[in-house]
N, C-alpha and C positions, 0 to 999 in steps of 0.2 A: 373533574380533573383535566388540566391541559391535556391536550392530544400529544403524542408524541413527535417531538422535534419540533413544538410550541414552546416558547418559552414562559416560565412562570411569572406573573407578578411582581415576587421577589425579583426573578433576576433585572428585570424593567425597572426594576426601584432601585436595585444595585446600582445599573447602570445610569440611570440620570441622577446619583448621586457621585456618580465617578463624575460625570460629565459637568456636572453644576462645581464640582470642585476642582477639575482641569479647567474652567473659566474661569475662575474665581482664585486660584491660588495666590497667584500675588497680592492681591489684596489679604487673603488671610495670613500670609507670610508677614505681611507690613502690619496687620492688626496685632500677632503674635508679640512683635517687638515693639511695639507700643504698650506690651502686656508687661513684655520685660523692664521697660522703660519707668512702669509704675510701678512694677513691685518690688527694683531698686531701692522707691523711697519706701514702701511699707512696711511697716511691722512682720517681721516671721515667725516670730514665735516669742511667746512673756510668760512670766512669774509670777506669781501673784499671793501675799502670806498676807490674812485674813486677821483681824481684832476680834479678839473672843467677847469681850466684854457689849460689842456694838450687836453681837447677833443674838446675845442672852439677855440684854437688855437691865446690865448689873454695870453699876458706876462706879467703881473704887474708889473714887474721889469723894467720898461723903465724908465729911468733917469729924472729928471725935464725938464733938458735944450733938452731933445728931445720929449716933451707931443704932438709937432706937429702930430707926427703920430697917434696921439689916432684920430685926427678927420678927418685921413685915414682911420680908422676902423671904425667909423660913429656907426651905429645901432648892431654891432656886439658888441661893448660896452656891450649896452643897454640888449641884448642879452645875454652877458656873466654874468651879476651884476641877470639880473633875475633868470639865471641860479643856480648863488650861492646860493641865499635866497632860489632856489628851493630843492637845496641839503639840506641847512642844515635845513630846515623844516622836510623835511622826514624824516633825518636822528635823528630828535629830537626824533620822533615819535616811532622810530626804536627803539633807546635808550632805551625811557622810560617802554617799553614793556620786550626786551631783556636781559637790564642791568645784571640784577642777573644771566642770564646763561651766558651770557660772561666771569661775573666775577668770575664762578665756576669751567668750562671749562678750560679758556683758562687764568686765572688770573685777579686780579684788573688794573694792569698795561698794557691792551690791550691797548687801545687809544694811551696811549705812544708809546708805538710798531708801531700802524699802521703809526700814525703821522711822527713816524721819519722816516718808509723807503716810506712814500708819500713825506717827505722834499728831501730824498736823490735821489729819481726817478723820482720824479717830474711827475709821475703819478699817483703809487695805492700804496694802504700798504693793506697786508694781514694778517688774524692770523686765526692759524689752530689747533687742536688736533691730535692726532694719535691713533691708536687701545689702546696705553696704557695709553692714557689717560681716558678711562671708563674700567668700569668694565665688560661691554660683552668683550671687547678682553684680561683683563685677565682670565675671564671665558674660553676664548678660551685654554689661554696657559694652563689652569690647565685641559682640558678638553685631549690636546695634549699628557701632563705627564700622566694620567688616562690612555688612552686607550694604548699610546706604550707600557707603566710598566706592564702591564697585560701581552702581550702580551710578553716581553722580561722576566719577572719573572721567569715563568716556568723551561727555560731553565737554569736558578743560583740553584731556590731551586722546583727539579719536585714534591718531595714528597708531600710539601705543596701544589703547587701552579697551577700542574697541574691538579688537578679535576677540578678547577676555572679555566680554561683558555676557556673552553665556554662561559664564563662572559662577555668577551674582546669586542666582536662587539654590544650585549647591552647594555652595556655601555657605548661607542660610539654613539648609535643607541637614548638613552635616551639623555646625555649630548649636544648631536648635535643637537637635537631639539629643549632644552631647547637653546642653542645659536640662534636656528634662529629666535626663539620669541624673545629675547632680543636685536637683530638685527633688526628685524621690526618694536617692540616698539621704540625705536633707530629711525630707519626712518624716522618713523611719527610721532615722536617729539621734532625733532629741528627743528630752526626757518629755515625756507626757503623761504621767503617774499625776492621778489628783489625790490628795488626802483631807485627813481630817487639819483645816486651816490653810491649806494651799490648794494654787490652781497652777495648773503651767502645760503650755501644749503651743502647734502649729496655732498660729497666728493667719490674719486674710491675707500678706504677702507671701505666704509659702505656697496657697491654693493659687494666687494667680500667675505665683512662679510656674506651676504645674500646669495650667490652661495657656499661659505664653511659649514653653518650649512646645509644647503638642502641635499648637496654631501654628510657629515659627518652620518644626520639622515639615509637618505634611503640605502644609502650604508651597514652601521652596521642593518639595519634590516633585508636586503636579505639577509647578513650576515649571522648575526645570524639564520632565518631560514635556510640557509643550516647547520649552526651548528647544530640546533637542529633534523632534518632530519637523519644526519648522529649519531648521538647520539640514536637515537628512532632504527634506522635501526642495529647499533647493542645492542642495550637493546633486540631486537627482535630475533636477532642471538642467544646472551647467552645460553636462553630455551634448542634450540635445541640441543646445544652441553652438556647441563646438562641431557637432555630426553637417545642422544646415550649412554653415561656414563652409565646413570642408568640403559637401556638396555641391557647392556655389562654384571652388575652387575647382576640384577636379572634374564636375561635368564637364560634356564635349563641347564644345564650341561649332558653330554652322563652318559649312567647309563655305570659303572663300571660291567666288566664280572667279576661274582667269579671265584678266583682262585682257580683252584682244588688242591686238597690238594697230596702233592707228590705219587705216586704209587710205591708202595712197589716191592721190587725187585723179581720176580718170584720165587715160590716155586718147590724144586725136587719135582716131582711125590713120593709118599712113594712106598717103597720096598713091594713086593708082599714077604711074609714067602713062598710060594710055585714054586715060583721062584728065590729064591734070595739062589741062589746056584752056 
């Protein structure tokens, strides 16, 4: 056991894990919205109603004058007809619950969709959204325009733009968060109920909606705290370089020797009248 007032392991791993991600936030704040950037275009979540006939392996389409073979197939019939009724029982169910996000989502005209590429496949029809079908992914994109435009601003107009360019990772840091709640909400409220002939649930663009807000928050937050760090550390400098100035100014200055005032050029001695012959 550490000694007391040793620190543990853990907290050494806390902390160069704090430290690795104070170094590294912007970059995981840029990788975040490159996260958003793609799960825009992705899939979030699809539908998916199944052909009975392609998983029992029974063809309706067999001709009159060859019905012999159906009493080949014997109880697999029987099997497949209960099957049907089993589907589309559920899928009633399904329906009736659903309907209106289907038809908000993904249009009134889904069933037709899925119908026709179940006609053409003879197995599944799907129908899907993509990030730009809701508004967390274009939350995203607007959240992508926000935080580069900060950041690329400065460098067009510094005078305005750079006092605000410490703005740029909280802004980030806020917007990314608000996407990852509207991602989660998201999550856990579409339908994901599987049954007997359907499938339907979160798709890969809802997961990387979820890992782009996370990346996006925490990232602009170590962010930002090194911003502000480095802003407080020279707020802190300023002082001193005003204290030496003012030091410069008000020390004494060396006192001035008077100057003596010129010396007159030497006088003749006067003539002695008792000598001056």
């Amino acid at each position: 056991m550490p000694a007391d007032g040793d620190a543990s392991p853990t907290d050494g791993e806390t902390r160069d894990l704090i430290g690795t991600l104070k170094s590294n936030g912007r970059l995981l704040m840029f990788a975040g919205l490159a996260f958003m950037g793609l799960a825009f275009v992705l899939s979030w979540w699809s539908l998916t109603k199944y052909r009975v006939s392609q998983e029992r392996g029974v063809n309706l389409a067999i001709p009159a004058d060859k019905q012999v073979m159906l009493d080949k197939i014997g109880d697999e019939l029987a099997d497949y007809q209960t099957e049907v009724a089993r589907y589309n029982s559920e899928w009633e169910v399904n329906f009736r619950q659903y309907n209106d996000f289907y038809s908000g989502y993904v249009g009134k005209g889904y069933m037709s969709d899925m119908n026709t590429q179940i006609e053409r496949s003879l197995r599944q029809g799907t129908v899907y959204f993509r990030g730009w079908s809701t508004w967390t992914g274009w939350f995203g994109f607007l959240t992508i325009l926000a935080v580069i435009g900060l950041y690329v601003a400065p460098k067009f107009v510094p005078d305005e733009m750079e006092p605000w360019a410490w703005t740029a990772p909280w802004v980030g840091a806020a917007m990314g968060g608000l996407y990852l709640l509207l991602a989660l909400s998201f999550y856990f409220n579409v339908p994901d109920e599987n049954g007997a002939g359907y499938s339907q649930g979160v798709a890969l663009g809802g997961y990387v909606a979820i890992l782009a807000g996370l990346a996006t928050a925490v990232g602009g937050l170590f962010e930002g705290l090194n911003t502000v760090q480095h802003r407080l550390q020279a707020i802190e400098s300023e002082p001193e370089v005003e204290e030496e100035e003012q030091e410069e100014i008000t020390s004494p200055q060396p006192a001035k020797r008077p100057v003596a005032p010129p010396s007159s050029p030497p006088q003749a001695p006067p003539k002695s009248r008792l000598t001056d012959w």
